[in-house]
C-alpha positions in Angstrom: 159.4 23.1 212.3 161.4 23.9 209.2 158.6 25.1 207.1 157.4 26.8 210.1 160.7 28.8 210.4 161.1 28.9 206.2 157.2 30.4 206.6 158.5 33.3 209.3 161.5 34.1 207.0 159.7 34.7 204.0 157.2 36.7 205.5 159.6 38.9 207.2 161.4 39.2 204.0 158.8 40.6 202.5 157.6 42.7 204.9 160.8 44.6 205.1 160.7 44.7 201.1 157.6 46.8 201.8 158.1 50.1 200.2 156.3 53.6 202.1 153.6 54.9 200.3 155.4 57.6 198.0 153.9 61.2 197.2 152.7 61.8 193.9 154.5 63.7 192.1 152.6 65.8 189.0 154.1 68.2 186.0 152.2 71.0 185.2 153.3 72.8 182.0 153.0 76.8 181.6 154.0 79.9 179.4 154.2 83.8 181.2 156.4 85.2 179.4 160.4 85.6 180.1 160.9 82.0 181.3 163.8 82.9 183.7 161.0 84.9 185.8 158.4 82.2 185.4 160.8 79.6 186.9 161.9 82.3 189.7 158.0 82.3 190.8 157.6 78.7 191.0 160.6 77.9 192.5 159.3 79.3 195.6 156.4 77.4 196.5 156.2 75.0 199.1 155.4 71.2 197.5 157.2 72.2 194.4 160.0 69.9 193.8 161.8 70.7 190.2 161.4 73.5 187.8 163.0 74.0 184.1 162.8 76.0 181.3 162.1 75.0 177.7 160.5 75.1 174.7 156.6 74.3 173.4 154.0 74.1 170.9 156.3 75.4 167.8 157.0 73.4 164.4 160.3 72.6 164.4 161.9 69.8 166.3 165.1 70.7 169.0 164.5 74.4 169.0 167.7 76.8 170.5 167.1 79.3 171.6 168.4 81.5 168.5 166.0 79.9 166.5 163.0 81.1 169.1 163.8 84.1 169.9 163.6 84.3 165.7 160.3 84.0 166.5 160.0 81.7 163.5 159.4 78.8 165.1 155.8 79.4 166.2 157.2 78.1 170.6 156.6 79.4 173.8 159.0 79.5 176.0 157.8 77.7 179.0 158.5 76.0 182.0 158.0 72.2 183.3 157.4 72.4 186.9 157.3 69.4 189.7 155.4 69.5 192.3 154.2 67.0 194.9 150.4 66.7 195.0 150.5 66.0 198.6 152.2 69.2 199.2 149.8 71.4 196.7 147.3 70.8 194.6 147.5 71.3 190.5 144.5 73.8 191.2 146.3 75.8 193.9 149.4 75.7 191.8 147.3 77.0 188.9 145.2 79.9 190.5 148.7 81.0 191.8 149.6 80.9 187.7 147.1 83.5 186.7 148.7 86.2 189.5 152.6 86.0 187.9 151.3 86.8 185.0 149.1 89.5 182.7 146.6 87.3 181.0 145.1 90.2 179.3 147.7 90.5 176.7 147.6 88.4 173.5 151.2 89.7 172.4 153.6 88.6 174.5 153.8 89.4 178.4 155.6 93.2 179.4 158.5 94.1 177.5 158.4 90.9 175.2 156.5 90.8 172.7 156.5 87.8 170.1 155.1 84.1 169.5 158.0 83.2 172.4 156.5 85.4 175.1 152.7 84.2 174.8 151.0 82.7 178.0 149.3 79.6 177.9 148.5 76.5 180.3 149.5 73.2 178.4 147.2 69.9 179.6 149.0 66.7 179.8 145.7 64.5 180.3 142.3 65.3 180.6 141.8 66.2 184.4 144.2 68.9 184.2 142.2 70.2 181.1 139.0 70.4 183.8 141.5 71.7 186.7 143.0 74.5 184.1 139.3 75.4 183.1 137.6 75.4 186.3 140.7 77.7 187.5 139.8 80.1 184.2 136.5 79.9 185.1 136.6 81.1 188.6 139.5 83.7 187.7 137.6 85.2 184.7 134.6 85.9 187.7 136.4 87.0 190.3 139.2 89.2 188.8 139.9 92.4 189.6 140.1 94.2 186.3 137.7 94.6 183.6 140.2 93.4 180.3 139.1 89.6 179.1 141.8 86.6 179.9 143.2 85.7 176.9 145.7 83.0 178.1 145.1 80.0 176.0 144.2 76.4 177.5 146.2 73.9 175.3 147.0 70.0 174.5 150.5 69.5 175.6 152.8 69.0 172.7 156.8 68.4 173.3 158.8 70.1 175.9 161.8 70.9 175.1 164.6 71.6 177.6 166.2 74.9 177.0 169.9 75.3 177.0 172.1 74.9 180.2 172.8 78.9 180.8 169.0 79.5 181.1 168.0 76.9 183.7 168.4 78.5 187.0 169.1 82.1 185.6 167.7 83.9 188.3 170.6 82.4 190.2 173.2 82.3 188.4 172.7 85.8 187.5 171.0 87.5 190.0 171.8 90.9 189.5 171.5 90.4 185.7 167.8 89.0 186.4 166.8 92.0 188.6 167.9 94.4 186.7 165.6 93.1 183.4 162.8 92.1 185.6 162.7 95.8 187.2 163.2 97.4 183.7 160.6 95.2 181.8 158.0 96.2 184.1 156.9 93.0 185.1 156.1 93.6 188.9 154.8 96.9 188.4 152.4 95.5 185.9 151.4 92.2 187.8 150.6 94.9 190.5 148.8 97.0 188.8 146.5 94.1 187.6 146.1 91.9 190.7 146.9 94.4 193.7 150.1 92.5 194.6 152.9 90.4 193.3 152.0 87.1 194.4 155.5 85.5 194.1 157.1 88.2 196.4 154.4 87.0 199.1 155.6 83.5 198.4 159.1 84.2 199.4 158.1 85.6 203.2 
């Protein structure tokens, strides 16, 4: 009777030790420019739990951003975004990518122009390589201008997090962020391109 009842205990002990199954969360790694604006988009969609700003793919190690916006260092400045897969998908999160941005340009992205503005799509393992190319691939076919993509596909090198005051900018400063995303033409330009401004649709 006692190792019957010891049995019982044990079982229910573990049992209620059980953990739920947890999402999966993913990172997906990408450069559109001005990364205040590029955290702004994301920010927005649904299944996206975490985004912040930094630094990638330059040559020297703990970059400010003085030193990047040198445009010395050879980084991009970029975001790190969270997402759970259960939510949306890397690929969904990645077609939505190519309509915040203007992949056609091979200098910078609007108003900036410089190594730090470049787009780019950083892979962390090799099925977000396939996602990030399939997602080129059906973009490049069915986009609605004639200019070639030039936004790089790239191995994932090390992000770094960008200083306190530009994590969140769009928030912390939202006139501020308005008034340079207005003047730098980014909007106007995604619209021009695409036919819309996808992160405004995300918002409604």
């Amino acid at each position: 009777m006692k190792q019957l009842l010891l049995t019982s205990a044990v079982t229910f002990a573990a049992l209620n030790m059980t953990t739920p199954t947890m999402a999966q969360e993913q990172s997906l790694i990408v450069a559109g420019g001005c990364f205040w604006c590029v955290e702004s988009d994301f920010e927005s969609i649904e299944g996206v739990t975490d985004v912040v700003s930094g630094y990638i793919g330059g040559h020297v190690a703990n970059p400010t951003y003085q030193q990047v916006s040198s445009k010395k260092t050879g980084h991009y400045e970029a975001v790190k975004i969270t997402f759970d897969d259960d939510v949306v998908s890397l690929r969904e999160l990645t077609d939505y990518f190519w309509l915040t941005i203007d992949p056609t340009d091979a200098t910078g992205q609007f108003c900036d122009k410089g190594d730090p503005y470049r787009t780019g799509l950083f892979y962390q393992n090799a099925q977000q390589h396939d996602v990030f190319k399939a997602s080129l691939a059906s973009t490049a076919k069915n986009k609605p201008f004639d200019a070639d993509i030039v936004t790089e596909i790239l191995p994932a090198s090390t992000f770094y997090l960008a200083e306190d005051y530009h994590q969140d900018y769009y928030l912390k400063n939202n006139l501020r962020y308005k008034f340079y995303r207005f003047n730098c033409g980014r909007d106007a330009r995604i619209e021009e391109l695409w036919g819309s401004v996808a992160s405004k649709q995300s918002q409604k």
